[in-house]
C-alpha positions in Angstrom: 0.0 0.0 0.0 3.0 2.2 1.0 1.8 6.3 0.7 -0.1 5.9 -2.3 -3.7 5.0 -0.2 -2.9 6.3 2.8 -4.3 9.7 2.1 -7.5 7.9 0.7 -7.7 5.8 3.8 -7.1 8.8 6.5 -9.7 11.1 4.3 -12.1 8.0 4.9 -11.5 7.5 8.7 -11.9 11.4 9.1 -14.8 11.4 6.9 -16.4 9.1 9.5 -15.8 11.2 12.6 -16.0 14.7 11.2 -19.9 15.0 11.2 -20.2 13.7 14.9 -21.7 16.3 16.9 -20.2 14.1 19.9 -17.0 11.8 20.2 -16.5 9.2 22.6 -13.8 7.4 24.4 -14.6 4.5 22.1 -15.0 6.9 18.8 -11.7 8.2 19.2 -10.4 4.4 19.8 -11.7 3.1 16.9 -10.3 5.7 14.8 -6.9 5.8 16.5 -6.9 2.2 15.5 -7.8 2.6 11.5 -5.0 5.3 11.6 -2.8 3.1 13.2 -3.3 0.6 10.8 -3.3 2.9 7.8 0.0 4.2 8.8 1.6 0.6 9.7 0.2 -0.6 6.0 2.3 2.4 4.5 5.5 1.1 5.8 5.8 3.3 8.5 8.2 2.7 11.6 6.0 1.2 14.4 8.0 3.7 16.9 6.7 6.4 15.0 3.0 5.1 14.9 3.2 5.1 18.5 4.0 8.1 19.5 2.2 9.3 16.9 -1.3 7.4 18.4 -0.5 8.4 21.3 0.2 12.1 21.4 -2.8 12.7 19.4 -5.1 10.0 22.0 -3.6 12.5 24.9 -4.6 16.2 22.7 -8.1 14.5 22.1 -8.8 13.7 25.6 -7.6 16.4 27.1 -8.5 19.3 24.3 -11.3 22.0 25.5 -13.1 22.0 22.0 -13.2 25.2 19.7 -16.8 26.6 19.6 -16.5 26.8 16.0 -16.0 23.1 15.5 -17.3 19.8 16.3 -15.9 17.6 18.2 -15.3 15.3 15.3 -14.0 18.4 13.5 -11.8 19.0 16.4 -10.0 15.7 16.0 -9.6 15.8 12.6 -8.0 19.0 13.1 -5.4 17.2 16.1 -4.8 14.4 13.2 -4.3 16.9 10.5 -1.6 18.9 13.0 0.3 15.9 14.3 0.8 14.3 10.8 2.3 18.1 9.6 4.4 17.8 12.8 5.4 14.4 11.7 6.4 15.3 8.5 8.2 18.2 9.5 10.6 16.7 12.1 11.3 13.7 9.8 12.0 16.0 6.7 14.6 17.9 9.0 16.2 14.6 10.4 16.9 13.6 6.8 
């Protein structure tokens, strides 16, 4: 699968949350798990996927949510800011 789906697949699991006028524990485990998977399938270093899972599980929980989005909104947007992060830190370690 490597990087060529795993926009695809992260636009899907988004899709799936984003309209959600209310997010639960189990919501935001069930995604964290598709995204984990999506990323693992695309080659990338378990390590990574981790900490990756995990600093956005611990934002999620623990994020008062903007009035101007939904919750589901509000985690896309954590998602969307942790995989720039990601991206950023790995293009300056190469």
């Amino acid at each position: 699968m490597a990087f060529e789906g795993l926009s695809s697949r992260l636009q899907e699991i988004t899709r799936k949350i984003r309209g959600k006028a209310r997010i639960t524990e189990n919501d935001l485990k069930e995604m964290l798990r598709e995204v984990k998977l999506a990323l693992l399938e695309a080659d990338v270093n378990y390590k990574i996927v981790k900490d990756f899972i995990e600093t956005i599980r611990e934002k999620a929980l623990g994020q008062d949510v903007l009035k101007s989005l939904t919750p589901g909104q509000q985690v896309v947007k954590i998602v969307k800011d942790e995989m720039v992060e990601l991206l950023r830190r790995n293009r300056k370690q190469n």
